[in-house]
C-alpha positions as CSV (number, residue, x, y, z in Angstrom):
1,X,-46.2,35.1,107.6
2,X,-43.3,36.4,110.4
3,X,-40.8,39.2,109.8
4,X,-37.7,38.4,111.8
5,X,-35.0,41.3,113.0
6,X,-31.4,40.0,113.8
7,X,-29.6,42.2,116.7
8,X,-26.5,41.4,118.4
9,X,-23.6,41.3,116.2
10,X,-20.1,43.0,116.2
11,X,-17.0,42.8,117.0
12,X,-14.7,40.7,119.4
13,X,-11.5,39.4,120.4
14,X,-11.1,35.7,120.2
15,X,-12.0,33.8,122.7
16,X,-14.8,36.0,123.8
17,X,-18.6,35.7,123.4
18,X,-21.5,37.1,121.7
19,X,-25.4,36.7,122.2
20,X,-27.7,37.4,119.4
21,X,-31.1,38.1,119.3
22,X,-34.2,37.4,116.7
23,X,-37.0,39.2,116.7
24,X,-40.2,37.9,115.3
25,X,-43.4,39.5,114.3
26,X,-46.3,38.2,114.5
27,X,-48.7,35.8,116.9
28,X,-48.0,32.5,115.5
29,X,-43.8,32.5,116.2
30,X,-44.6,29.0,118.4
31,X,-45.5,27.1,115.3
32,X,-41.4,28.3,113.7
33,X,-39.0,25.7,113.7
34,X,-36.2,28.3,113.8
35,X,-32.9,28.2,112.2
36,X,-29.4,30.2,112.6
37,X,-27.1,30.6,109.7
38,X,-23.8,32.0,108.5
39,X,-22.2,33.5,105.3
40,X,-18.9,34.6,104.9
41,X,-17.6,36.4,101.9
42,X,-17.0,33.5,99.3
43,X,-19.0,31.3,100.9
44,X,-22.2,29.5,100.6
45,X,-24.5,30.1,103.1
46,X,-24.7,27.2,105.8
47,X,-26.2,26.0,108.9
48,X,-24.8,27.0,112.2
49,X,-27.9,25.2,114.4
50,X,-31.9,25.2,114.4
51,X,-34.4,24.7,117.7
52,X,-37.8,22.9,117.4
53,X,-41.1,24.8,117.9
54,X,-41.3,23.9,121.4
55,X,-37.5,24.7,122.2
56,X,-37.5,20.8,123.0
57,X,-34.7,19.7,119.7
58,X,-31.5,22.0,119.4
59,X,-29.2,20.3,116.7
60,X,-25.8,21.9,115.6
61,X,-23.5,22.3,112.7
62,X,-20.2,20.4,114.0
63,X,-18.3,23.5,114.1
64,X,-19.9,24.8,116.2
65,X,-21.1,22.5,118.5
66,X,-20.4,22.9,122.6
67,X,-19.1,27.0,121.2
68,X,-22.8,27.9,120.3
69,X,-26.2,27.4,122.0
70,X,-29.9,28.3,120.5
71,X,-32.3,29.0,122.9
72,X,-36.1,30.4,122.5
73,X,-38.7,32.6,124.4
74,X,-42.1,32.1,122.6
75,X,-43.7,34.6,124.5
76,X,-41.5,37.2,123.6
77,X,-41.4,35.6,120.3
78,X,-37.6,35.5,120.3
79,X,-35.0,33.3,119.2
80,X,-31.1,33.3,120.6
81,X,-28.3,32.3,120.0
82,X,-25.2,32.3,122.4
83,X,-21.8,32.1,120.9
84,X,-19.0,31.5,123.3
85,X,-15.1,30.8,122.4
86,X,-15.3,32.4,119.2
87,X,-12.6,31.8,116.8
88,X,-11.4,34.0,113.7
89,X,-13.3,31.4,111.1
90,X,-16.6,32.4,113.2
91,X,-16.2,35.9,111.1
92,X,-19.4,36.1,109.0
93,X,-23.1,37.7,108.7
94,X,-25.2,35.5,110.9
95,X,-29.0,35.2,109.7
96,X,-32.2,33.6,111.1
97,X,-35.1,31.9,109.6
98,X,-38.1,30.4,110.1
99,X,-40.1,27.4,108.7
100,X,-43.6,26.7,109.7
101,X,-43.2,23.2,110.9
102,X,-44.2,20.8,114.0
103,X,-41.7,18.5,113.3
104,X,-39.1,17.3,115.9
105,X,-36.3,16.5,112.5
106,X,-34.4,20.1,112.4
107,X,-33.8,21.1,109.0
108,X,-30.6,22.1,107.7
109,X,-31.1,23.3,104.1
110,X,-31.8,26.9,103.5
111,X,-34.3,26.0,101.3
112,X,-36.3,24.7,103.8
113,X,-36.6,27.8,105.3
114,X,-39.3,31.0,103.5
115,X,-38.4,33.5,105.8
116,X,-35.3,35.0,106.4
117,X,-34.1,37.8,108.8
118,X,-31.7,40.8,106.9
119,X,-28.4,39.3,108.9
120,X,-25.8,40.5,111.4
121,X,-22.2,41.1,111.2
122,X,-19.9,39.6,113.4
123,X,-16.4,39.7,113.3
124,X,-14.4,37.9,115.6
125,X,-10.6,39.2,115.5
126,X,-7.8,37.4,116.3
């Protein structure tokens, strides 16, 4: 089992940038595929991006894809996620999960994914 923390959030103009952070417990955070996700109020919650367990397969929702990059430190058992050029429809609590998995296919369903971090505002203004 892994316990993730989100950090990282908050608010900015747009066009700026935010990086944030996911912290996981545990010794086993290299066998994760890892996943970032968005809600905003209304919404569904959907799939911003998601990085294999070796870091070597990053895949992106098309909205945000060339804006936002997912990055991962397994020995700090930490998983990123750099926003750049964010717009006002960026606005939304940005969560991370994890999925015990090998596999070099991302998934994209939340389903998918058993563990889930408690989220992060951000709030990009415009």
């Amino acid at each position: 089992q892994v316990q993730l923390a989100e950090s990282g959030g908050g608010l900015v103009q747009a066009g700026g940038s935010l990086r944030l952070s996911c912290a996981a417990s545990g010794r086993t955070f290299s066998q994760y595929m890892m996943g970032w996700f968005r809600q905003a109020p209304g919404n569904e919650r959907e799939f911003v991006g998601g990085i294999s367990w070796s870091g070597g397969t990053t895949e992106y929702a098309d909205s945000v894809k060339g804006r936002f990059t997912i990055s991962r430190d397994n020995a700090k058992n930490t998983v990123f996620l750099q926003m750049n050029s964010l717009k006002p429809e960026d606005t939304a609590v940005y969560y991370c999960a994890a999925t015990r998995s090998f596999s070099g296919s991302l998934y994209y369903s939340t389903t998918l994914y058993p563990f889930w971090g408690p989220g992060t505002q951000v709030t990009v203004a415009s």
